[in-house]
N, CA, C and O atoms as CSV, one atom per row, in Angstrom:
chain,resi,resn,atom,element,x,y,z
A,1,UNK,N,N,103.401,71.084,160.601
A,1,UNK,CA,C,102.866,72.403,160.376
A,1,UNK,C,C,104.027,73.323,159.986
A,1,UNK,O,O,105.121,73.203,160.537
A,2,UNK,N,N,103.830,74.109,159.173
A,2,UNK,CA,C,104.852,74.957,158.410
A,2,UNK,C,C,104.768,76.260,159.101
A,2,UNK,O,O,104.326,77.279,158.571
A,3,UNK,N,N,105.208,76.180,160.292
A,3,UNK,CA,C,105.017,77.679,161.658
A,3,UNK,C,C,105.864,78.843,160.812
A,3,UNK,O,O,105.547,80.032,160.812
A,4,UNK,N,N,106.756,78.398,160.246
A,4,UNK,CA,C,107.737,79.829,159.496
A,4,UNK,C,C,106.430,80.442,158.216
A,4,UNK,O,O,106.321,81.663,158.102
A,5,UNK,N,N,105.716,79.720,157.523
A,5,UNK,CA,C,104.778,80.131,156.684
A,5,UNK,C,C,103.934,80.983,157.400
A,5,UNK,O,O,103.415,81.855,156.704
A,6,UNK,N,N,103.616,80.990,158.698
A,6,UNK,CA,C,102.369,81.613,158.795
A,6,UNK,C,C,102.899,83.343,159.417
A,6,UNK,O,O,103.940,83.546,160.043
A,7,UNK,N,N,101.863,84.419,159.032
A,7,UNK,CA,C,102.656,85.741,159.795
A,7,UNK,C,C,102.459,85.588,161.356
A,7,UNK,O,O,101.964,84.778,162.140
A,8,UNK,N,N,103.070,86.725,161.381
A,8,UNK,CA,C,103.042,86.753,162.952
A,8,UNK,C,C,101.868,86.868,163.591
A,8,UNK,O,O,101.609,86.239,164.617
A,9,UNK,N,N,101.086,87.673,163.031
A,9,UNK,CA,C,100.164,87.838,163.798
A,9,UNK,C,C,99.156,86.580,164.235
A,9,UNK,O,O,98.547,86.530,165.304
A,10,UNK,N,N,99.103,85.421,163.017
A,10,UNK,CA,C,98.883,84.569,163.087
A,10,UNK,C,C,99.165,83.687,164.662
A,10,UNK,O,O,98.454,83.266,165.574
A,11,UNK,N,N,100.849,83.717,164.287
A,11,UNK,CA,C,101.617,82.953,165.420
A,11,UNK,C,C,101.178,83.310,166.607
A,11,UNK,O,O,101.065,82.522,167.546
A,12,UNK,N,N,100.873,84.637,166.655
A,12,UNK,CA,C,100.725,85.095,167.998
A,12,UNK,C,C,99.184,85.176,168.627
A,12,UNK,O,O,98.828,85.585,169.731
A,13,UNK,N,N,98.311,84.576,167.399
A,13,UNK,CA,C,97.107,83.908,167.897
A,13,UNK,C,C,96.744,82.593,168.298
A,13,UNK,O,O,95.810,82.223,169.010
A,14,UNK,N,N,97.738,81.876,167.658
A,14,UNK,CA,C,97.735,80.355,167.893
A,14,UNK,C,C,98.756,80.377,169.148
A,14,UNK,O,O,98.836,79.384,169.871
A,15,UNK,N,N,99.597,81.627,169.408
A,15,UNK,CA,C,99.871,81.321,171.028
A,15,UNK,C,C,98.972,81.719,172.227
A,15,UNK,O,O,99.023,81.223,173.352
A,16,UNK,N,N,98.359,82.439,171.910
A,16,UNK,CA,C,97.104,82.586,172.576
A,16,UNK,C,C,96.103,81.530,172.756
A,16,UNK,O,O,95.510,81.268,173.802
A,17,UNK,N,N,95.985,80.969,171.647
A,17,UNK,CA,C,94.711,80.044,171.957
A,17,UNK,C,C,95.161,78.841,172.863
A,17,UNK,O,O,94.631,78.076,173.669
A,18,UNK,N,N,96.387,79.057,172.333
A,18,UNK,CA,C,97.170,77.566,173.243
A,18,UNK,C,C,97.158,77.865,175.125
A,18,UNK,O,O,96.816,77.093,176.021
A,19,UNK,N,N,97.777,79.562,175.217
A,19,UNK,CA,C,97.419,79.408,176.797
A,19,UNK,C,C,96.442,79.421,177.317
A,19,UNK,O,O,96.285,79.017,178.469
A,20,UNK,N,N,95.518,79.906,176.563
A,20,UNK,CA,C,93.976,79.914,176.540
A,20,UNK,C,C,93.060,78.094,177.007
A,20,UNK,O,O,92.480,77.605,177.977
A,21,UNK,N,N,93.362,77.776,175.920
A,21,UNK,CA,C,93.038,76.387,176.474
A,21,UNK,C,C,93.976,75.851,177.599
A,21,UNK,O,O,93.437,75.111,178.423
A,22,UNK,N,N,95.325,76.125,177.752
A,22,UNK,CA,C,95.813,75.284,179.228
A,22,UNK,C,C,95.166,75.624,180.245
A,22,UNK,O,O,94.745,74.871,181.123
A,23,UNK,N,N,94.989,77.449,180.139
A,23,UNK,CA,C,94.162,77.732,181.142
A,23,UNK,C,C,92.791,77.095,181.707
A,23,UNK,O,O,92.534,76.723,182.852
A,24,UNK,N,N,92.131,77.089,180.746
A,24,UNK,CA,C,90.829,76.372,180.491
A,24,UNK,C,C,90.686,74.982,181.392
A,24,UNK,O,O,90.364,74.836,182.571
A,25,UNK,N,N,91.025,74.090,180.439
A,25,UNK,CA,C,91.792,73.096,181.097
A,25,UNK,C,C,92.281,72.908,183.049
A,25,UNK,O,O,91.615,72.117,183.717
A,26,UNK,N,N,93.360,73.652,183.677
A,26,UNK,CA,C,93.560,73.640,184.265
A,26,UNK,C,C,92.366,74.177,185.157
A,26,UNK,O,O,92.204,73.496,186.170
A,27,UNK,N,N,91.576,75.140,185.027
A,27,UNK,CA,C,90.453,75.601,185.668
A,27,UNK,C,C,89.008,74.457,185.790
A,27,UNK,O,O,87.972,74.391,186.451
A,28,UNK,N,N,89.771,73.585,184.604
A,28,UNK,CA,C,88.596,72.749,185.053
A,28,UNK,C,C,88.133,71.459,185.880
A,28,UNK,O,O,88.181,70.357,185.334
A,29,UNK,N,N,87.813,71.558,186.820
A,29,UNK,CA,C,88.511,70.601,188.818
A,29,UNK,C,C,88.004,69.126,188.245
A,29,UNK,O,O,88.297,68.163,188.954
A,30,UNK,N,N,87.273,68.870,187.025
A,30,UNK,CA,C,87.186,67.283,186.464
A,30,UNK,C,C,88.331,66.687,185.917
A,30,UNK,O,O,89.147,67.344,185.272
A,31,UNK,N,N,88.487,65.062,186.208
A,31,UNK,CA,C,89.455,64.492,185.298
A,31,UNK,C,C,89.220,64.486,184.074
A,31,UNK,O,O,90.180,63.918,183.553
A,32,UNK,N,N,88.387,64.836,183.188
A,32,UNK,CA,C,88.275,64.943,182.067
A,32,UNK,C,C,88.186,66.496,181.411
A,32,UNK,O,O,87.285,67.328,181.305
A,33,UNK,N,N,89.602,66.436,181.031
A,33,UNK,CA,C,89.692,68.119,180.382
A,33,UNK,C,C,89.140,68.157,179.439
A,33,UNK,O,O,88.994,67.101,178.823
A,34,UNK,N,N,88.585,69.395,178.910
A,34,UNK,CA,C,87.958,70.000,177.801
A,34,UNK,C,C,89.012,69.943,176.639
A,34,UNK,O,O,88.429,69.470,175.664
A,35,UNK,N,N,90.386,70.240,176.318
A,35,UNK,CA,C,91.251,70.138,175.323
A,35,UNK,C,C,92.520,68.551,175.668
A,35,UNK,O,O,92.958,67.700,174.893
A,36,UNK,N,N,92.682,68.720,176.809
A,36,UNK,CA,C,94.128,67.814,176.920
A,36,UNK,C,C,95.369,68.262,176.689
A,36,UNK,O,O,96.158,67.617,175.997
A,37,UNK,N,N,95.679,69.447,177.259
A,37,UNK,CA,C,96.715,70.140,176.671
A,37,UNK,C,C,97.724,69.575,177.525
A,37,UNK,O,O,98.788,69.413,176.927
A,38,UNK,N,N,97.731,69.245,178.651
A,38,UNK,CA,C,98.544,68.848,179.573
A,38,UNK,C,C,98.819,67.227,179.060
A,38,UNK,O,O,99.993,66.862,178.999
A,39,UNK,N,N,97.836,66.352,178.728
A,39,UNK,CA,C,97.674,65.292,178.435
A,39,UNK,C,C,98.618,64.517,177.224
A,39,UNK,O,O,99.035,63.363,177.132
A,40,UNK,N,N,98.772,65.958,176.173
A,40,UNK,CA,C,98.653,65.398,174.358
A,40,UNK,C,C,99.993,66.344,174.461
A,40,UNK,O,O,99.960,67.554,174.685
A,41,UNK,N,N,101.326,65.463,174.231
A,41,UNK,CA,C,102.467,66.727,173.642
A,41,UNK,C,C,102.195,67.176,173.067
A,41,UNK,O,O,102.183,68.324,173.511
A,42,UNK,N,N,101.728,67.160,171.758
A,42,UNK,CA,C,101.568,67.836,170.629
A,42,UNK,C,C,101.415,69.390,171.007
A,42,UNK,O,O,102.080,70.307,170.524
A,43,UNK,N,N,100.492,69.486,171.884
A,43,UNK,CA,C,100.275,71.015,172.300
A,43,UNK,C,C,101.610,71.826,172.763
A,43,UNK,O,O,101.878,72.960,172.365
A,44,UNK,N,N,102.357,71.107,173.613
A,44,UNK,CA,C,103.456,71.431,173.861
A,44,UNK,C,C,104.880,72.113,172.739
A,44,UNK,O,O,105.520,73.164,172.779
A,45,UNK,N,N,104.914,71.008,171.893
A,45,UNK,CA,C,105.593,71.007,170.770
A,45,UNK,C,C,104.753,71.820,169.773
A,45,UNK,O,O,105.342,72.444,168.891
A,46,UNK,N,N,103.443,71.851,169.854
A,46,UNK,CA,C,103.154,73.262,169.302
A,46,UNK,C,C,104.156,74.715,169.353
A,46,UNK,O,O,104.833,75.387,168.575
A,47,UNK,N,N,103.802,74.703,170.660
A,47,UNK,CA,C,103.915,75.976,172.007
A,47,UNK,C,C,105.183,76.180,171.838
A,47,UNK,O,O,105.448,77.339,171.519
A,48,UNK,N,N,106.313,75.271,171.965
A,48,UNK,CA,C,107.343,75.435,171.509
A,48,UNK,C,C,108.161,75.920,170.253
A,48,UNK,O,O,109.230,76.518,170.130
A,49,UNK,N,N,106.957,75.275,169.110
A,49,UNK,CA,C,107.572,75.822,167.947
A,49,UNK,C,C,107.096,77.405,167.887
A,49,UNK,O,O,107.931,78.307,167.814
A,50,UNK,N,N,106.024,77.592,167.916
A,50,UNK,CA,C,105.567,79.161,167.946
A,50,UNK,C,C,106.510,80.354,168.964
A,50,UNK,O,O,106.848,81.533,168.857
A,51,UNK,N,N,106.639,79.487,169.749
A,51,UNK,CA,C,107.892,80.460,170.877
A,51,UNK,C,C,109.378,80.597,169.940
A,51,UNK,O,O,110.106,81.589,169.921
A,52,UNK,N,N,109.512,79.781,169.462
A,52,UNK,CA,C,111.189,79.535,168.704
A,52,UNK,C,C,110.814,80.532,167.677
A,52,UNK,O,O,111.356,81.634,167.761
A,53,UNK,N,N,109.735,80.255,166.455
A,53,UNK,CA,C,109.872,81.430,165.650
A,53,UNK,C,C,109.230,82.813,165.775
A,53,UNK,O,O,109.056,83.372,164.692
A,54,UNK,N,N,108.849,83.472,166.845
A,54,UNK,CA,C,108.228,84.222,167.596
A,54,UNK,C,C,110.063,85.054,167.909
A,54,UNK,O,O,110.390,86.174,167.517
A,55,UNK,N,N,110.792,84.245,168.557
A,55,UNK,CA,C,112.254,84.937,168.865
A,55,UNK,C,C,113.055,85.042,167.629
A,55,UNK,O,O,113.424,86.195,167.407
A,56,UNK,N,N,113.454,84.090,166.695
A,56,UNK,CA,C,113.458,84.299,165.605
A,56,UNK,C,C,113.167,85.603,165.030
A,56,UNK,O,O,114.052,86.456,165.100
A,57,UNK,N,N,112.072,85.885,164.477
A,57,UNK,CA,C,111.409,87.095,164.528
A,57,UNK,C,C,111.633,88.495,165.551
A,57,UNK,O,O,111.338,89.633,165.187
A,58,UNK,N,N,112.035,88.255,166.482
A,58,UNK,CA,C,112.510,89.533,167.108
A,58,UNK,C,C,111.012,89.940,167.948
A,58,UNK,O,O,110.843,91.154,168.062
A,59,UNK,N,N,110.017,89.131,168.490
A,59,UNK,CA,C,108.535,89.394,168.452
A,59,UNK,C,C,108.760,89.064,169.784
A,59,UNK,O,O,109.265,87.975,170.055
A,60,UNK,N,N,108.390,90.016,170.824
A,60,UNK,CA,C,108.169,90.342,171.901
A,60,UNK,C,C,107.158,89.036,172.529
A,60,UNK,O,O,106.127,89.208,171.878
A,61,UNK,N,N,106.968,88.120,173.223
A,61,UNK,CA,C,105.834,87.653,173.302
A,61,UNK,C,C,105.976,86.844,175.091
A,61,UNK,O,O,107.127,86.687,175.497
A,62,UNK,N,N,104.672,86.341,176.133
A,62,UNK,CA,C,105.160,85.463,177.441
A,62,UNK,C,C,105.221,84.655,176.826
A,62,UNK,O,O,104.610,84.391,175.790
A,63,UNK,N,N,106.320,83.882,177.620
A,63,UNK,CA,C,106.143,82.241,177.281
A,63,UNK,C,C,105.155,81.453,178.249
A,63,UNK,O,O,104.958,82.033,179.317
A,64,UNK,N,N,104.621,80.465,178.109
A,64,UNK,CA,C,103.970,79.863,178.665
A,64,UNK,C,C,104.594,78.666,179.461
A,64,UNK,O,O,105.448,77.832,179.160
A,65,UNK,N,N,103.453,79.015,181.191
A,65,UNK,CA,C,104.505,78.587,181.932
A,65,UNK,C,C,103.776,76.889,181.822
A,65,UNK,O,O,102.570,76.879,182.068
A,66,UNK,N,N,104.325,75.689,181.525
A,66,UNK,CA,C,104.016,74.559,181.459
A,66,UNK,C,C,104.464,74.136,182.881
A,66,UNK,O,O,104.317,72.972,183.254
């Protein structure tokens, strides 16, 4: 994914959706999560890249606590 292509505001929705679903996820008391965010790095290494060019950017944002 080309995270420097997209604007910020973008970035800073796809970091949302991301704590959004951990939250989700974590709220949900079955072994079978609704996303797998905990499960699938990918989400992680998402989360990560959006945090890196988020500072980059000079863009105020929480990090998410994994």
């Amino acid at each position: 994914m080309n995270i420097p292509g997209f604007t910020t505001a973008a970035l800073q929705d796809f970091h949302s959706k991301v704590r959004e679903s951990l939250r989700k996820d974590d709220e949900n008391p079955s072994p079978d999560k609704i996303y797998g965010v905990r499960a699938f790095k990918d989400w992680r290494d998402l989360s990560d890249a959006i945090e890196e060019e988020l500072k980059k950017r000079q863009v105020s944002y929480e990090p998410i606590a994994w």
